[in-house]
N, C-alpha and C positions, 0 to 999 in steps of 0.2 A: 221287270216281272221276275216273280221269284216261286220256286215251286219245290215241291218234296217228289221225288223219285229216286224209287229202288233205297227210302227210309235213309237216303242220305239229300243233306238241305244245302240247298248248288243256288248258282244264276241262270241265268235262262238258257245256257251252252249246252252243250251235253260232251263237247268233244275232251278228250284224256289221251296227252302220249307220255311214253314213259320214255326217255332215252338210256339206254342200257351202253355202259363203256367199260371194255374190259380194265382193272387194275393192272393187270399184266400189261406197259405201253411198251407195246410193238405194233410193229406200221409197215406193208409194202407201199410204197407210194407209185402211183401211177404219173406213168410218161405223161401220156394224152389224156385229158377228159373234155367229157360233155355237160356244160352245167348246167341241169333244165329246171326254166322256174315252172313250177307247180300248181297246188292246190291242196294242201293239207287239212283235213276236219276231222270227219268222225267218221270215215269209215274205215273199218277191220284190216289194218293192212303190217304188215313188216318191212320196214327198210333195213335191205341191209349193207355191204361193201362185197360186191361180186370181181372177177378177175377182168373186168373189159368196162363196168363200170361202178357207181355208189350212187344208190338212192339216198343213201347219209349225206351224201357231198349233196347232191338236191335240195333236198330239205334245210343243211345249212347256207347253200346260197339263197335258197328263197327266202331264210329269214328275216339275214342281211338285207338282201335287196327291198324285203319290206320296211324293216325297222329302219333302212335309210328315209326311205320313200316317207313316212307317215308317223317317226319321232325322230330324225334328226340327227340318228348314230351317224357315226364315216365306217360300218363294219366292210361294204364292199370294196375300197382302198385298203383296208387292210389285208381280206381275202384274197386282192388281187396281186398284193406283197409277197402274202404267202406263195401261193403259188410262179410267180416268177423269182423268187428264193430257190426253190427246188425245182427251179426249170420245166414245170408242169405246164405243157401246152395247153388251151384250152380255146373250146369255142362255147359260145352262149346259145340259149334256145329258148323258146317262152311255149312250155305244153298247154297250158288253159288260158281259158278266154278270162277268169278272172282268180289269177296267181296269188298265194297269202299263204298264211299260217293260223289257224284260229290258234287265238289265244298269245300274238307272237309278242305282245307285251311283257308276256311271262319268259320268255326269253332274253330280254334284253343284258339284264345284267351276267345274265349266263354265259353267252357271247362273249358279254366282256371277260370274264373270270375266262374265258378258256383261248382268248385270243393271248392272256398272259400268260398263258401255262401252254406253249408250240406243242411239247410232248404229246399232252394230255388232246388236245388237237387236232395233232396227225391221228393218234389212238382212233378220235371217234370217227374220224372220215375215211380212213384208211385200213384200220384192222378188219380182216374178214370176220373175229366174233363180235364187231359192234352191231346192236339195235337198237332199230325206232319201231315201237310199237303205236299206232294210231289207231282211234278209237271213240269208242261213248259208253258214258255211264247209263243210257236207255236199257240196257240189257243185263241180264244177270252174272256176265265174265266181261273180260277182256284179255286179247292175245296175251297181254304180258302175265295174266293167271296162269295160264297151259306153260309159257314157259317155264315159268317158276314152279309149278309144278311141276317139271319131267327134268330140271336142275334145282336139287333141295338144296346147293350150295351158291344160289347165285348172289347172295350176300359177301359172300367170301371172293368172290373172281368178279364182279360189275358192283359201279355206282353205277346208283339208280336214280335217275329226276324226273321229275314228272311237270306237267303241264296243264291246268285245265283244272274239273273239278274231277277228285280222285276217287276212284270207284271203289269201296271196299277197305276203305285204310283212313285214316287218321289224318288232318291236314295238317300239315308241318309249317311252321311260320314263314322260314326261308326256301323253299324246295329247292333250288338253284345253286345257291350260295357253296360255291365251290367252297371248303377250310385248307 
């Protein structure tokens, strides 16, 4: 099924996140965490990396654990390298009754680009100014508008990827593709 809303021509999704990683990589890394699988779509939300935990580290393991589950990646063996690398304790936890990512296909290769690049890595799951913006094109904004709005420079200080069908912008061939 295929439909025009809000004069841009999508699939039948509506869900958009933008992942926001500062160019600046710096990273506290946390002793302990909680990794909790989720449920990512389209509603209005920020993830960000607070001082006791990271919705960024969430969302990245529920990736993994999807894109294991249902294409076949090994990214959970690797996350769990990472982490016992830098002696990051961790326990698991499963918040929803049906845990995913929409759109986590568009992911995939992203994943891999940044399981090569540790830095770039630690940056998004660790730095306090990383964001995940989630979202839908239903509506006339999206969170990552307001940001970009109230920082005219976020060009300059975050890459930006996005996910999904893009609300308000141009689709880019590779959105992902880390250079």
């Amino acid at each position: 099924m295929k439909k025009i809303r809000s004069n841009v021509f999508e699939t039948n999704s509506s869900s958009t996140h933008a992942i926001c990683i500062p160019k600046e990589h710096t990273y506290k890394i946390q002793n302990i965490v909680t990794l909790h699988e989720n449920a990512y779509g389209r509603e209005h939300d920020v993830l960000e990396v607070n001082l006791w935990d990271s919705d960024i580290l969430d969302y990245f393991y529920t990736a993994c654990k999807y894109l294991d589950k249902y294409y076949e990646t090994d990214y959970m063996s690797k996350l769990y390298l990472l982490l016992d690398k830098y002696d990051i304790e961790y326990n698991e936890h499963v918040d929803s009754e049906y845990p995913g990512i929409d759109h986590a296909l568009d992911l995939k290769l992203f994943i891999a680009d940044l399981f090569n690049d540790e830095d770039l890595l630690l940056t998004l799951l660790f730095n306090k100014d990383s964001k995940i913006f989630t979202g839908s094109d239903e509506c006339d904004y999206h969170l990552y508008d307001s940001f970009e709005t109230q920082n005219k420079n976020v060009d300059e200080l975050y890459d930006v990827y996005w996910t999904g069908d893009i609300p308000h912008r141009e689709p880019k061939e590779e959105r992902f593709r880390l250079e």
